[in-house]
N, C-alpha and C positions, 0 to 999 in steps of 0.2 A: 363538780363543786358548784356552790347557790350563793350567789351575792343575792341580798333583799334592804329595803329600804323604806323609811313610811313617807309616805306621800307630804308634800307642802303647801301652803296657797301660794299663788303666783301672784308673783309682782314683778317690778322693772327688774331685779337679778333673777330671778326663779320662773321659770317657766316648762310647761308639762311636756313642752318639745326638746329641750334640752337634752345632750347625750352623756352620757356615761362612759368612762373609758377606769379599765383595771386594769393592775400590776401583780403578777404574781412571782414570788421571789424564791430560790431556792439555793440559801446559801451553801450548803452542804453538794449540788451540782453545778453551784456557780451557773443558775441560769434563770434568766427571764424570760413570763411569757407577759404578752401585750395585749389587749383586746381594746384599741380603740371605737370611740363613738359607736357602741355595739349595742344598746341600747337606750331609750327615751325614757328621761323621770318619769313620765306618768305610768312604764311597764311594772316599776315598782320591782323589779327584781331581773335579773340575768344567771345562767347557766354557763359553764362551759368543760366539757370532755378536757380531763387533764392528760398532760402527754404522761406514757408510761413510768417513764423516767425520774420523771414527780411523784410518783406514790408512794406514800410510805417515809418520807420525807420532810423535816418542817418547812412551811412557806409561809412566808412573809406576804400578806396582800394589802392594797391599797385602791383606793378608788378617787377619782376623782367627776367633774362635771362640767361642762362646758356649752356655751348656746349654738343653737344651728350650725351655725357659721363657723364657728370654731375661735373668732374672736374677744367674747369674754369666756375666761379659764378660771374657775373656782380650784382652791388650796386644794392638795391632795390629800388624803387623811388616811392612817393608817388605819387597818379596819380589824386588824388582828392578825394571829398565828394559829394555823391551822396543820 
């Protein structure tokens, strides 16, 4: 599965270091997967090998972003069903 994103200018909230961390949900397995601070806005997109168990299945994802540090936390936003 391909999370992607378009790029932003940086300012005091936005910055190209910033991490990305996704939720991927799978009510029908009752299970979550996590991929904290896995990639940097400026990659502009992230991959991740879904577990077998997930395929074929609807999933719920979401994404959120946060700075280096982990100290400021931008809203998480549902991103769709997949």
């Amino acid at each position: 599965m391909s999370f992607s994103w378009l790029p932003e200018g940086q300012n005091e909230n936005t910055r190209a270091s910033d991490k990305a961390t996704f939720l991927i949900y799978s009510a029908a397995k009752k299970h979550a997967s996590y991929f904290i601070a896995t990639a940097n806005r400026a990659d502009l997109g992230f991959s991740v090998v879904l577990d077998e168990q997930l395929i074929g299945t609807d999933l719920h994802c979401y994404m959120s972003f946060c700075n280096e540090s982990g100290k400021l936390v931008g809203n998480s936003m549902y991103v769709g069903l997949v």
